[in-house]
C-alpha positions as CSV (number, residue, x, y, z in Angstrom):
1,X,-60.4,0.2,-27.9
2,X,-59.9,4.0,-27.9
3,X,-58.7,5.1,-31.6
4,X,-57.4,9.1,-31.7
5,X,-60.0,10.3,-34.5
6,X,-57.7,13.0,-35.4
7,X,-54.6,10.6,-36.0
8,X,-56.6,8.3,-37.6
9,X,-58.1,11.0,-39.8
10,X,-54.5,12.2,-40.7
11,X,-53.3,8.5,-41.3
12,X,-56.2,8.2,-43.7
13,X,-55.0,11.4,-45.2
14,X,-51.6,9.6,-45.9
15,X,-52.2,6.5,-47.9
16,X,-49.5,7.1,-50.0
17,X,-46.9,5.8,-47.1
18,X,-46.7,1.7,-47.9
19,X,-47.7,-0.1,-45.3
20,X,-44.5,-2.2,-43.8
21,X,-46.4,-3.9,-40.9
22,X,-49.6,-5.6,-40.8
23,X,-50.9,-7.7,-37.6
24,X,-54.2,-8.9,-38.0
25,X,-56.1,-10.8,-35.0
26,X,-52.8,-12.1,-33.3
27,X,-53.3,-14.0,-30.1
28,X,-50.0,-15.4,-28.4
29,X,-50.5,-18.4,-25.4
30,X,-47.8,-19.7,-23.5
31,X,-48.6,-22.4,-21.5
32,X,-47.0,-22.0,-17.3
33,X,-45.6,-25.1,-15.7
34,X,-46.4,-25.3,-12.5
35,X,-44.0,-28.0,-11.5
36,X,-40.8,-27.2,-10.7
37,X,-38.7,-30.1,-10.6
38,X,-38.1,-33.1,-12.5
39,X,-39.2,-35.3,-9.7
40,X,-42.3,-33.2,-10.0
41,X,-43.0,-33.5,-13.7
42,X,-42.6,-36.9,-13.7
43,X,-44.9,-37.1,-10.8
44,X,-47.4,-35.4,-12.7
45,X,-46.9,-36.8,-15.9
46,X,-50.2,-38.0,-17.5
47,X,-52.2,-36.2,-14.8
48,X,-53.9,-33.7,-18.0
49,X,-53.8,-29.8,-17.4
50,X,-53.6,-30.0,-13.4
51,X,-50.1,-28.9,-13.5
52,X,-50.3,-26.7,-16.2
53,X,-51.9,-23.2,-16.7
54,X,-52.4,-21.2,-20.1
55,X,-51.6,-17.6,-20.1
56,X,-52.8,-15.3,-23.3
57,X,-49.9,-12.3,-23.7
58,X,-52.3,-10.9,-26.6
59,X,-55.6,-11.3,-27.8
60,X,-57.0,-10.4,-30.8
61,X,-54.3,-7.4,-31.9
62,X,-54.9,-6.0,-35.2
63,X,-52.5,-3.2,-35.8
64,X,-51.4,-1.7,-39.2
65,X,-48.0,0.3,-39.7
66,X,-47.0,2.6,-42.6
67,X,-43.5,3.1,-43.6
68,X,-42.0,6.3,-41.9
69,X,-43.8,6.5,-38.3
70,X,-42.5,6.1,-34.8
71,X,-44.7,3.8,-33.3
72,X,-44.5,3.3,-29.5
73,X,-45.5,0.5,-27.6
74,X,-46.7,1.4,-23.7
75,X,-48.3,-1.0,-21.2
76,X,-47.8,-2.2,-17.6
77,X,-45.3,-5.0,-17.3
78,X,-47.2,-8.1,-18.8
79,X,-49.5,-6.5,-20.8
80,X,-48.2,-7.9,-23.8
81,X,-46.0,-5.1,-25.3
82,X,-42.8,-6.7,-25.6
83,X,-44.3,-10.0,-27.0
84,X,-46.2,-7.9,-30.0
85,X,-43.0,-6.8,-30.4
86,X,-41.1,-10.0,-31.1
87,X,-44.6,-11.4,-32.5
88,X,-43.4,-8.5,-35.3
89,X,-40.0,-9.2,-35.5
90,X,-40.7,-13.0,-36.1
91,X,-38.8,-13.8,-33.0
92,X,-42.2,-15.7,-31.9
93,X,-44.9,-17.3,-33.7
94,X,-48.7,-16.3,-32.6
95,X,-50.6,-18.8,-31.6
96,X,-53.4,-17.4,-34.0
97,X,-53.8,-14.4,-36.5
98,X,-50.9,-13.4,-39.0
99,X,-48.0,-10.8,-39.2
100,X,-46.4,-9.5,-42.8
101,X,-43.9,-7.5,-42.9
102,X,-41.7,-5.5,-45.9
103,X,-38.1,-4.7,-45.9
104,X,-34.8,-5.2,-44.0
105,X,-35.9,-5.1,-40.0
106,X,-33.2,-4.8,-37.4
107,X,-34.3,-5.6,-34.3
108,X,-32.8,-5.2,-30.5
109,X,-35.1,-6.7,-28.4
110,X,-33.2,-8.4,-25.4
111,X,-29.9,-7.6,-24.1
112,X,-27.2,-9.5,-25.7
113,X,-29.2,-11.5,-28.4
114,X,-27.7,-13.2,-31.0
115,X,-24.4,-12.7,-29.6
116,X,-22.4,-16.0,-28.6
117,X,-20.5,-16.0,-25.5
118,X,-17.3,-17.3,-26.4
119,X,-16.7,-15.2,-29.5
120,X,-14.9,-11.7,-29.2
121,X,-17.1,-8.6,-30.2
122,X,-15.3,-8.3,-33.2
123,X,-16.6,-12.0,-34.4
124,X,-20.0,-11.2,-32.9
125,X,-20.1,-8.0,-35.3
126,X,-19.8,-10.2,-38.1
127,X,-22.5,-12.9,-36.8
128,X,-25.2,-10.5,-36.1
129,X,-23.8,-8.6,-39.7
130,X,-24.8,-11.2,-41.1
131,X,-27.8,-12.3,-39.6
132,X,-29.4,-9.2,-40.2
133,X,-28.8,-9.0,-43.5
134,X,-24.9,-7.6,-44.7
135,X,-22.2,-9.6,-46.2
136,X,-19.2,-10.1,-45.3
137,X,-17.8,-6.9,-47.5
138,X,-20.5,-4.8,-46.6
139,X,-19.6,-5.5,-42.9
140,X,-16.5,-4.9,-43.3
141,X,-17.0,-1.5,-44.8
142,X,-19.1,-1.0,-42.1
143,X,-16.9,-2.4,-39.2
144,X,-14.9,1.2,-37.7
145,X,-18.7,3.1,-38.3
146,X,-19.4,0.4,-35.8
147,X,-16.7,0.2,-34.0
148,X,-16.5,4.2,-33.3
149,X,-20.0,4.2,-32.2
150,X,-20.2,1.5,-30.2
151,X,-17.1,3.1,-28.0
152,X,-15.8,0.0,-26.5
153,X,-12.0,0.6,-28.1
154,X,-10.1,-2.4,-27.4
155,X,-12.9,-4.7,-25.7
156,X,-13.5,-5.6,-29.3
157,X,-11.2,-8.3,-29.5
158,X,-12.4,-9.4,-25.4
159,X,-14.9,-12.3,-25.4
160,X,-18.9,-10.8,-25.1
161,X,-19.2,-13.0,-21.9
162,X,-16.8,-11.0,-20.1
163,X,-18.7,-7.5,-21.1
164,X,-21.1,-5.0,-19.4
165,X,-24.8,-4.8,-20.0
166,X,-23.5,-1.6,-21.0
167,X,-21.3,-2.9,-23.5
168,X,-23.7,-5.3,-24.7
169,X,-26.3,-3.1,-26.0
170,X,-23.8,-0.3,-27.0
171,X,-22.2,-3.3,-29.7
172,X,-25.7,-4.3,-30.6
173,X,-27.2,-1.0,-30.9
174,X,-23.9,-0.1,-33.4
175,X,-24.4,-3.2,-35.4
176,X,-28.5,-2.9,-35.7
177,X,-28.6,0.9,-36.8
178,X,-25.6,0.9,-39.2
179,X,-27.7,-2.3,-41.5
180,X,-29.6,0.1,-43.1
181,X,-33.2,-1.2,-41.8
182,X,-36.1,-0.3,-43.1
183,X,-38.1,-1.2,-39.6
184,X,-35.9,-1.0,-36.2
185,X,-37.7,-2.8,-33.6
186,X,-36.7,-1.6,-30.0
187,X,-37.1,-2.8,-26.6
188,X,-36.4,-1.1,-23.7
189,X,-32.1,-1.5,-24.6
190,X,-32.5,2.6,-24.7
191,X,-32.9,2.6,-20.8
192,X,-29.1,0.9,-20.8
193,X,-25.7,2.8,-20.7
194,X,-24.6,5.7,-19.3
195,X,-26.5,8.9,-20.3
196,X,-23.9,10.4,-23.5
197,X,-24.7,6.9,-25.2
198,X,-28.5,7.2,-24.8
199,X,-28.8,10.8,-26.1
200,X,-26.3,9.2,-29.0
201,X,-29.2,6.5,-29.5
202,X,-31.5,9.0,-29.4
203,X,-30.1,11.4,-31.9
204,X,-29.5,8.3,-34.1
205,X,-33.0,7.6,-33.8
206,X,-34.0,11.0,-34.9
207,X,-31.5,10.9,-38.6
208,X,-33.5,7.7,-39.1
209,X,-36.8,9.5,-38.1
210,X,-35.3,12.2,-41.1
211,X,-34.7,9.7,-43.3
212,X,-38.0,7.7,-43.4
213,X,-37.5,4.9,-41.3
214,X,-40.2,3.1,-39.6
215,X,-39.2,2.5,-35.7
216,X,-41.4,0.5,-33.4
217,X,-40.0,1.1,-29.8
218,X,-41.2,-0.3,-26.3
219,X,-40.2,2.1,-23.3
220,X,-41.7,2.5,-19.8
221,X,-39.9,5.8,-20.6
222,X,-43.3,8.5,-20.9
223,X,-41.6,11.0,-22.0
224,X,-39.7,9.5,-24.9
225,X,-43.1,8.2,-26.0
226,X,-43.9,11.8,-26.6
227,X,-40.7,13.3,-27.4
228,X,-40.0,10.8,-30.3
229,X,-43.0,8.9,-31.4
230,X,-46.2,10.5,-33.4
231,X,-48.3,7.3,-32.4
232,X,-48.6,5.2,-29.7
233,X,-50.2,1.8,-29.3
234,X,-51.4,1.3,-25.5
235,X,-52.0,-2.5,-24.3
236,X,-53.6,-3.9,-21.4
237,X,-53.7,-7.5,-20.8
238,X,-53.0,-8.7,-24.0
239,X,-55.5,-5.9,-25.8
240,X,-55.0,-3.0,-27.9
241,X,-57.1,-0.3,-25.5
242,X,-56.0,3.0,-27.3
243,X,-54.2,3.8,-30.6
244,X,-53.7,7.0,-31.8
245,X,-52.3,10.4,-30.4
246,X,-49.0,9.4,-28.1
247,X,-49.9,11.9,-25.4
248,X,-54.0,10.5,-25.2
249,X,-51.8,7.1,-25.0
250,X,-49.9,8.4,-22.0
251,X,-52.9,9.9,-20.2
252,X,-54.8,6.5,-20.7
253,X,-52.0,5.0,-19.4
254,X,-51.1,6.5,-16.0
255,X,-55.3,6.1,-15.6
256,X,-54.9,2.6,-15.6
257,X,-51.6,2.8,-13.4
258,X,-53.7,5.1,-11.1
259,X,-56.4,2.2,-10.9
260,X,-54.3,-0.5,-10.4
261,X,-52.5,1.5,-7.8
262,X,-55.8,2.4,-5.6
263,X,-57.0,-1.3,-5.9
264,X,-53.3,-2.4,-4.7
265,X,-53.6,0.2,-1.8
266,X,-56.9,-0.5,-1.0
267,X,-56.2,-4.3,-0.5
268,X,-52.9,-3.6,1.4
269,X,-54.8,-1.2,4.0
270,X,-57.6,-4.0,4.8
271,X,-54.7,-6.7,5.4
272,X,-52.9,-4.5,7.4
273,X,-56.3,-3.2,8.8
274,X,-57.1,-7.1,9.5
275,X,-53.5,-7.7,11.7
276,X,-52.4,-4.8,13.2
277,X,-55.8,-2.5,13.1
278,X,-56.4,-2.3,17.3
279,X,-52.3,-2.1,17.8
280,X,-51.8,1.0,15.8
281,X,-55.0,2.4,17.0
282,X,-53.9,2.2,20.0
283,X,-50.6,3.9,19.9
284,X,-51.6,6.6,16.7
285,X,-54.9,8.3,17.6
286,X,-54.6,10.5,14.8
287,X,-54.2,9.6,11.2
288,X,-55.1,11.0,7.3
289,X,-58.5,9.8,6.5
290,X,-58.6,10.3,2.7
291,X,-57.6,13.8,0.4
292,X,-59.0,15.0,-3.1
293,X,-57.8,17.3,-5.4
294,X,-59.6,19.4,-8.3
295,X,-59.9,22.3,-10.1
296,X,-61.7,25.0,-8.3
297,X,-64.6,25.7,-10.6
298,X,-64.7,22.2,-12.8
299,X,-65.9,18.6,-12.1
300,X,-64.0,16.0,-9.4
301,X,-61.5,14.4,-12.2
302,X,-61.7,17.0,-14.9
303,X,-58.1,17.6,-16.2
304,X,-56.2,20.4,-14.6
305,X,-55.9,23.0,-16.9
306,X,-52.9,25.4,-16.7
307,X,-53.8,28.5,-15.0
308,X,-56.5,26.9,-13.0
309,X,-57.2,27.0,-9.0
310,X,-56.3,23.4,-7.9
311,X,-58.2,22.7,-4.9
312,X,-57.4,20.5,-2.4
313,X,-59.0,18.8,0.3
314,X,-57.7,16.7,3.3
315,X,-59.8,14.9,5.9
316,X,-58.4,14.0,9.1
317,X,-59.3,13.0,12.8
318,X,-57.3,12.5,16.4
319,X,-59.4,10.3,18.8
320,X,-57.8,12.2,21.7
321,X,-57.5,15.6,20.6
322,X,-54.4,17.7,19.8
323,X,-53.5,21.3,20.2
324,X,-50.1,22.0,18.2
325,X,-50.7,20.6,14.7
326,X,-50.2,20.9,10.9
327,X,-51.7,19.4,8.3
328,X,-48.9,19.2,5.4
329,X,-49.4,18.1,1.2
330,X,-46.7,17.3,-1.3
331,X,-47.9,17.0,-4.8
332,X,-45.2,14.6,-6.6
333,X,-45.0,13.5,-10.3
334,X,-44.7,10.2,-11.8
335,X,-41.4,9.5,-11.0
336,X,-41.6,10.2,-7.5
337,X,-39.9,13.8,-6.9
338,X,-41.4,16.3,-5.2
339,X,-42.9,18.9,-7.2
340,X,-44.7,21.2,-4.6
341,X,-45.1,21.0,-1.0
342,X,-46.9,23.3,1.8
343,X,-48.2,23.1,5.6
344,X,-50.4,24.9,6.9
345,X,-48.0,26.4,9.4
346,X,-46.0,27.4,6.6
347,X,-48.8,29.4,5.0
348,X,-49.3,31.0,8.9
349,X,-52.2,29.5,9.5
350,X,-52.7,28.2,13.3
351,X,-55.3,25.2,13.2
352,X,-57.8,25.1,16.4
353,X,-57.5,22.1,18.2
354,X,-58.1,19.1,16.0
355,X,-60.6,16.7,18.0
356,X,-63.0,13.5,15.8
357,X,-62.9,14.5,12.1
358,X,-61.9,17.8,10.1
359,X,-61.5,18.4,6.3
360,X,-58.4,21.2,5.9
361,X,-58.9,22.8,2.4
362,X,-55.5,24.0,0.3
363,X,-56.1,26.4,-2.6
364,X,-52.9,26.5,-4.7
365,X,-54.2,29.8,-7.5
366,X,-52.6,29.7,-10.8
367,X,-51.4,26.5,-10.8
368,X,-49.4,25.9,-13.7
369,X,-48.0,22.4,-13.8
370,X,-46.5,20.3,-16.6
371,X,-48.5,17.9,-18.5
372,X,-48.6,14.3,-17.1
373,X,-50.3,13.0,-13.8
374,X,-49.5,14.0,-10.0
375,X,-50.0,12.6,-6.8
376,X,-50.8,14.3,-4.0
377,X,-48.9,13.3,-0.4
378,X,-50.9,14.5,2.5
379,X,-49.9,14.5,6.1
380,X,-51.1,15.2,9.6
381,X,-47.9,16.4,11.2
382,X,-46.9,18.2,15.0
383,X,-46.4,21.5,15.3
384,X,-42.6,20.3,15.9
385,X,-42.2,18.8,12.9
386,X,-42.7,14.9,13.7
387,X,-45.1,12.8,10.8
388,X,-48.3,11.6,12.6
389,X,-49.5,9.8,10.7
390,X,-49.1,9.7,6.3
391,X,-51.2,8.9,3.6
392,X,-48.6,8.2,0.6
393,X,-50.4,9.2,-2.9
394,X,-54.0,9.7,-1.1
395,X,-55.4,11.4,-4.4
396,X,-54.2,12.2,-8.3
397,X,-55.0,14.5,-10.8
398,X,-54.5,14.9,-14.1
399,X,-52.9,17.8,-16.2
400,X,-53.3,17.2,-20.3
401,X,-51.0,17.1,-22.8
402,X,-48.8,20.5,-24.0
403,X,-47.4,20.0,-27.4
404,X,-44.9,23.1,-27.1
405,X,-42.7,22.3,-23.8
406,X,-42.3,18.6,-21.8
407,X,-41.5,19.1,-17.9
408,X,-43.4,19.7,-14.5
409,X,-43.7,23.4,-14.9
410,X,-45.9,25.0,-17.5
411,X,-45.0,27.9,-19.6
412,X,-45.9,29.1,-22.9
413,X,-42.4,29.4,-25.1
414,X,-41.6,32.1,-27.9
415,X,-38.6,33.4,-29.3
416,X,-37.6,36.4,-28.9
417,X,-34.7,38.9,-30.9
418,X,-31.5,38.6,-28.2
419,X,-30.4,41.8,-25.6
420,X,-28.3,43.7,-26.6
């Protein structure tokens, strides 16, 4: 496991904050049936473990939480994030290890939970009121704070089953925040709704930030990790790999991504290889044989610092030769939108005839991206225009973490006295 030194050396520097969650060695099984029909259980019934498989979301986990952080969760899906998080909440027991926990805990950690179907929203206030904690008088005080903030008017009296996944999370997020919890537990719920209710989450968040809350949150969402939490807990497979400094977290992250992604690639190209390999040979004689990208001056897979050269190299080949050609790269971020492209017509540069193998090197000078990770999209293309052949996200690099500014382009900020 990676531990941020410097976090840890300010958390040690904070003792004074209570601790409000402690997980120590938690491992969670669940146990996969792999029949999938009654007929078929009873078939195998008494047959042992042939029909069963264990499955360990977490192994091991030992996490402690003082009262006032923002503690994100991050991981690939099934890496055990979300099930830490109910192991927390006491939605789930673990299988091993222990949990304790202080204070009133509100938790929102699948869409719709601990609402009944059949009861309006207004009677589903009250329920989940009361299962987290509030009277009936308290609730009732409370009712048009939730009510305005939820924004659903006159659906409150409208049966839940009849609502939105919207609507859903914007009555359970109103209910959850306005109990006065000491730890909010969050899952994902802040991806739902249309975008003025998410920055109203997110500003509701931040007054609970303010007022000394503890919030552990699980979001695929990188840039909420480093916008809102000052710690960051990164799983994989069931394993706390990194805890400490949320934008370390988020580089560790989309390393691990970037792995999985090249072994998944690698794998699709020898199946494809395997069935079609002599079909498209035969009617693509030239194709992308692999690309790199650097910066000029430092080690293959050193972070690109802003201000650097960022070199980058494509290798290509045509079988049969061809005059009128281009070789073309788009650098994209993690999302997927382009960021930067350029051809080497473009630039004005007329390529000699391209014949076997040839490595086309792009310098791109004071290259300031945004922190995060980038993938590179490189292309032999004719001089007309038409794709050749494409190498989606052939090569990545890495730009660190900027505390000042989030985005894809990097500047430093000041303020400044106004124009006149």
């Amino acid at each position: 496991m990676t531990t941020d030194t410097t976090t840890a050396a300010s958390a040690a520097g904070e003792d004074e904050a209570p601790e409000i969650v402690r997980v120590a060695d938690v491992s969670k099984r669940f146990v996969i049936r792999k029949d999938n029909s009654l007929k078929e259980r009873l078939v195998a019934f008494g047959r042992g473990r042939e029909h069963r498989e264990e499955f360990w979301a977490l192994r091991d986990v030992s996490v402690s939480i003082q009262a006032g952080h923002t503690v994100a969760l991050i991981g690939h899906n099934g890496s055990g994030k979300s099930t830490l998080l109910k192991v927390i909440g006491g939605i789930i027991d673990p299988t091993s290890g222990s949990v304790a926990r202080r204070g009133r805990i509100a938790a929102l950690l699948e869409l719709g939970a601990g609402f009944h179907p059949d009861l309006t929203g207004r009677e589903n206030v009250y329920l989940n009121a009361s299962i987290l904690g509030l009277s009936r008088e308290e609730t009732e005080e409370r009712f048009d704070e939730i009510l305005s903030f939820s924004g659903i008017g006159d659906f409150i009296d409208t049966q839940v089953k009849f609502y939105s996944s919207g609507m859903y999370v914007r009555l359970a997020f109103a209910v959850a925040v306005h109990t006065d919890p000491d730890l909010l537990l969050v899952d994902e719920v802040l991806a739902v709704g249309d975008e003025a209710f998410q920055r109203k989450c997110l500003d509701k968040i931040r007054s609970f930030q303010q007022e000394g809350r503890t919030i552990i949150l699980v979001t695929h969402n990188l840039g909420q990790v480093t916008e809102l939490a000052d710690r960051a807990i990164l799983l994989n497979k069931g394993a706390v790999v990194y805890d400490g400094e949320p934008g370390g977290a988020v580089t560790e992250f989309r390393n691990i991504l970037e792995g999985r992604r090249v072994i998944e690639a690698e794998a699709e190209a020898a199946v494809h290889a395997s069935k079609h390999g002599d079909a498209v040979a035969a009617v693509d004689p030239g194709r992308v044989i692999s690309a790199r990208a650097w910066a000029d001056g430092r080690e293959p897979g050193d972070p690109v610092e802003p201000g650097d050269d960022l070199r980058i190299e494509v290798t290509l080949e045509h079988d049969e030769g061809i005059d009128d050609w281009m070789c073309a790269i788009q650098i994209d971020n993690t999302l997927g939108q382009p960021v930067y492209g350029t051809t080497t017509a473009r630039i004005g540069v007329d390529m000699p005839r391209l014949k076997e193998r040839r490595t086309v090197a792009f310098l791109l000078r004071d290259a300031r991206f945004g922190a995060g990770k980038y993938f590179v999209n490189a292309s032999l293309m004719a001089r007309a225009g038409q794709h050749l052949s494409d190498m989606p996200q052939a090569c990545s690099f890495d730009v660190p973490y900027y505390p000042l500014a989030v985005g894809t382009v990097h500047s430093v900020p000041e303020v400044v006295e106004p124009t006149a």
